[in-house]
DOGULUM-213208 format. One line per 3 residues: number of its first residue (from 1); their letters; for each residue x, y, z of C-alpha. Coordinates in Angstrom, 2 decimals, decimal comma. Layout:
BEGIN
NUM	A	X Y Z; ...;
This chain:
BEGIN
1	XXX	0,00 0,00 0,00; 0,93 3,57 -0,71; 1,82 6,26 2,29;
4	XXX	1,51 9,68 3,00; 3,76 10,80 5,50; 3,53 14,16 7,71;
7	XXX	6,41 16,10 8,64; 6,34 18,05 11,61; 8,68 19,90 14,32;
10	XXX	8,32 18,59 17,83; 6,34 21,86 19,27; 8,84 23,32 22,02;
13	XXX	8,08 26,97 22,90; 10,38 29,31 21,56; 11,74 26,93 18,50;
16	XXX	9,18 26,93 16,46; 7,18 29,57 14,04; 10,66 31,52 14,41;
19	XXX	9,95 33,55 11,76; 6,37 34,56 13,20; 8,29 36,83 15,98;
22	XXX	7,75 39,53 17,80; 4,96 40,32 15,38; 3,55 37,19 17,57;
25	XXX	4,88 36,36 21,28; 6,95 33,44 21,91; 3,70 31,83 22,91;
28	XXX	1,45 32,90 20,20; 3,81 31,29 17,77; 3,71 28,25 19,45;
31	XXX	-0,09 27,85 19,95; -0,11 28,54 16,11; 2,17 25,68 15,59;
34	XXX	-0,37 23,24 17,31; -3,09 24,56 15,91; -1,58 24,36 12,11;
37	XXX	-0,06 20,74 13,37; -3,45 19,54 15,20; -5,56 20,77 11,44;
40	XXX	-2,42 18,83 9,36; -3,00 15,52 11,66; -6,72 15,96 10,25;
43	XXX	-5,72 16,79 6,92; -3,23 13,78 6,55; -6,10 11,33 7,69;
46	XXX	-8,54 12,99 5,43; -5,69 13,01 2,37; -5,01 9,18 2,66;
49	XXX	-8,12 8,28 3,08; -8,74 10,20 -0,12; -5,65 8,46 -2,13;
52	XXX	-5,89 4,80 -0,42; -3,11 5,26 1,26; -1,25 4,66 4,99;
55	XXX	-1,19 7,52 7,24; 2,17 8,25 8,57; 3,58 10,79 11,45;
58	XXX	7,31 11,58 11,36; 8,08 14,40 13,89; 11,58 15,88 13,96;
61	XXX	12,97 14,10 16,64; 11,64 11,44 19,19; 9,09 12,63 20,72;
64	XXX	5,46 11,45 21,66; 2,61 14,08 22,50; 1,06 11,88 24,94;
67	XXX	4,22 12,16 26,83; 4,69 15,60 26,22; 3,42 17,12 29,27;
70	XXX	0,42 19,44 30,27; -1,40 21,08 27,54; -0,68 18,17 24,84;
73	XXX	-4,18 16,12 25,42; -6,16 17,65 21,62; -2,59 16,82 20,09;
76	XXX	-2,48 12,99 21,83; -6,04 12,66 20,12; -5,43 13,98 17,11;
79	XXX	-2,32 11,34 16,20; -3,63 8,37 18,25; -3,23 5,25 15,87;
82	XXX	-1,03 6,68 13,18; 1,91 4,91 12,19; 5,25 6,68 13,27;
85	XXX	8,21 7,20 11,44; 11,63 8,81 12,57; 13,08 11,66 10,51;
88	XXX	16,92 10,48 10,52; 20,13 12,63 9,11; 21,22 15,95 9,01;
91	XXX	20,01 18,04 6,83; 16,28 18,18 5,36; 17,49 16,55 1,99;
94	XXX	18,77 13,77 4,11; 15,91 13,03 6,23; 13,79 13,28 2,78;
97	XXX	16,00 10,61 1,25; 16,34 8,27 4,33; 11,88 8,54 4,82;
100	XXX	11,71 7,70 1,31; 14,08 4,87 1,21; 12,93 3,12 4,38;
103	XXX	9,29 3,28 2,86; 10,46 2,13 -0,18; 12,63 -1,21 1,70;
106	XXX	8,86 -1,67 3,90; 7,10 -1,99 0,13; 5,33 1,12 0,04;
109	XXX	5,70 1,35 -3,97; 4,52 5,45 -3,76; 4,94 7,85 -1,29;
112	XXX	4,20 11,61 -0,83; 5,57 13,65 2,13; 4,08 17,34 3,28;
115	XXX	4,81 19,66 6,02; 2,22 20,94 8,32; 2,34 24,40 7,06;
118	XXX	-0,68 24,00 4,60; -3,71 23,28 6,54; -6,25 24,37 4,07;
121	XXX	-4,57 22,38 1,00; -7,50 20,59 -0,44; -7,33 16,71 -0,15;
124	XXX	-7,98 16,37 -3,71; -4,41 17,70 -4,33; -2,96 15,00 -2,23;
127	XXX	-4,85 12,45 -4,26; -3,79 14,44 -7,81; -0,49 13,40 -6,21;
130	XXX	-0,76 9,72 -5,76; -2,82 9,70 -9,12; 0,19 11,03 -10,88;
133	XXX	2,66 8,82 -9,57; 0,17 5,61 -10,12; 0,02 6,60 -13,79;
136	XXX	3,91 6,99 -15,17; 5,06 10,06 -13,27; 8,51 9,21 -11,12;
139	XXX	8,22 12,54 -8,74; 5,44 14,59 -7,98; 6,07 18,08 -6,92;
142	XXX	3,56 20,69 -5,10; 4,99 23,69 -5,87; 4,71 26,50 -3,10;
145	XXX	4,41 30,00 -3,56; 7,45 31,02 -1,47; 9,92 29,03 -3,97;
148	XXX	9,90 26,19 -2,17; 7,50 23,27 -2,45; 4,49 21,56 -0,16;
151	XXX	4,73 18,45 -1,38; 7,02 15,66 -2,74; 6,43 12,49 -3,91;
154	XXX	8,15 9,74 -5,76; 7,59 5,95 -7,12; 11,24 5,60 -5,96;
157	XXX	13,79 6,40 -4,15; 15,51 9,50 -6,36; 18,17 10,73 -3,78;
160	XXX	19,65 13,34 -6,59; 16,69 15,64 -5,79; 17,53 15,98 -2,19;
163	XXX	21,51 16,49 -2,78; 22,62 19,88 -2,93; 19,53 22,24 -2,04;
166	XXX	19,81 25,46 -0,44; 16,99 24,32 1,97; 14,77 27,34 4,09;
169	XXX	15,45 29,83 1,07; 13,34 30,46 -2,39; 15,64 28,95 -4,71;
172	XXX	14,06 25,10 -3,24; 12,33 24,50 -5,97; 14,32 25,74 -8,63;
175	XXX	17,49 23,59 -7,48; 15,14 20,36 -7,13; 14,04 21,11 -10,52;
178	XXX	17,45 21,40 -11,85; 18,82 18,44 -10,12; 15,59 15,94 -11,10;
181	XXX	16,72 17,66 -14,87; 20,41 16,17 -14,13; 19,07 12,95 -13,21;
184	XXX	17,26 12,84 -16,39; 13,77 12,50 -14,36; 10,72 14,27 -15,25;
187	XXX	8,34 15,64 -12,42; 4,54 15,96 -12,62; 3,79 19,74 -11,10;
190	XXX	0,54 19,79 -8,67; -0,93 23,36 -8,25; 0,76 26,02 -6,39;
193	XXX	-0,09 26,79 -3,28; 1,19 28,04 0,25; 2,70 27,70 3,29;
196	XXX	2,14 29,69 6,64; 5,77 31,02 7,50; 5,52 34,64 7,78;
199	XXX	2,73 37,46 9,51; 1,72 37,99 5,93; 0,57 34,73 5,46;
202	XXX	-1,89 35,06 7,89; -3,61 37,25 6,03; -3,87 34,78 2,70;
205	XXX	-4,44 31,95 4,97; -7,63 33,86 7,00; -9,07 33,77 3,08;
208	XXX	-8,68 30,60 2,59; -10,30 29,57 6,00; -13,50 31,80 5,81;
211	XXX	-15,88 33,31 8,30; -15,16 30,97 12,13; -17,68 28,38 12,79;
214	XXX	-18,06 25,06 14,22; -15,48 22,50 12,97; -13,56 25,25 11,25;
217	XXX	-10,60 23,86 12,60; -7,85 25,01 15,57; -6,40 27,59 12,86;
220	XXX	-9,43 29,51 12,21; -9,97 29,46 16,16; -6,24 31,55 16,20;
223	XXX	-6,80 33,40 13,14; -10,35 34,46 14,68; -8,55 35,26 18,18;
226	XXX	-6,43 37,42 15,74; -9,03 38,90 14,47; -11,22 40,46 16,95;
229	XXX	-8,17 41,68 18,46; -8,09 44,10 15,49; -4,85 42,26 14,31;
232	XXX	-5,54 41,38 11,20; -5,36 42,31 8,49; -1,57 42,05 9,09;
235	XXX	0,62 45,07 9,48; 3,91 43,36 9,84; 5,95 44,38 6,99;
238	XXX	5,81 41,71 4,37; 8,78 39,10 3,23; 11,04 39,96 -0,06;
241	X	9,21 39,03 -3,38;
């Protein structure tokens, strides 16, 4: 069977959402963080049940939310029963390459791997994804509107894609592309869409949610919080073009 795997950094106040600060506290960047990762955990269920494929939860580093302490009990519910995986290696690229190889060694013939900083992508994407690869596609790429991408998938192991990237800037995408071009290996291009990094994306991602309302989800809950605080629309200066 195929799997679609989460990424996600263990939430630790202060270390993640970096980039959210001081237009948000400390701890208003870290309640965002489990709200986008508690809507993801709902998303990936949704998304594989969508493609026919395994759910799978690799956070950054061992860690367990039901262990986690105080204040971790929606998060414990939220990835109860999903299969775990550990992100192993350095760098991104070689956590990438070691998820997709160990998948590949366990018989998962495709797999697709996003980041829980796309809460609102539609599940249909994800299953565009797995369509793609099912048909003759070797990578699938979701391309994200920041230069990097949302979403990779592949049929196989391809570790020339992950070799070489100049990860956490917006030449991602453009360096995957070239290297998949190397390896002589077309990729299928999903729809572009985007992540929440910056205070300007909360202003894209507030669209995409709509008005608050039951089972809206624990980001519209923060982006609503945001909201009547007379917050948004965001005034934090916006991130180079």
């Amino acid at each position: 069977m195929d799997a679609l795997v989460l990424y996600a950094r263990v939430p630790r106040r202060g270390q993640v959402k970096t980039r959210m600060t001081p237009w948000l506290s400390a701890d208003e960047a870290f309640r965002l963080h489990l709200a986008l990762l508690e809507d993801s955990l709902a998303l990936l269920r949704a998304g594989a049940a969508a493609a026919g494929a395994i759910p799978c939860l690799a956070f950054s580093e061992p860690w367990a939310p039901a262990g986690g302490g105080e204040g971790f009990e929606a998060l414990a519910a939220a990835a109860a029963g999903l299969a775990r995986l550990p992100q192993r290696g350095g760098d991104f690229g070689e956590r990438l390459r070691d998820t997709f190889t160990t998948l590949a060694a366990a018989g998962r013939r495709h797999v697709v791997v996003i980041g829980c900083d796309s809460p609102t992508l539609p599940p249909a994407i994800l299953r565009s994804a797995f369509g793609a690869l099912r048909q003759e596609a070797e990578v699938v790429l979701g391309p994200a509107a920041d230069g990097g991408y949302y979403l990779v998938g592949a049929r196989r192991p391809v570790p020339e894609i992950f070799t070489g990237i100049p990860w956490s800037t917006d030449r991602v995408m453009e360096a995957t592309l070239a290297a998949l071009d190397r390896a002589g290996v077309r990729a299928f291009l999903l729809p572009l869409w985007h992540d929440v990094d910056v205070p300007a994306d909360l202003d894209r991602l507030r669209a995409d949610l709509g008005p608050p309302g039951p089972g809206a989800g624990k980001t519209a809950v923060f982006i609503d919080d945001l909201l009547r605080e007379g917050r948004l629309p965001c005034r934090a200066p916006r991130a180079p073009a």
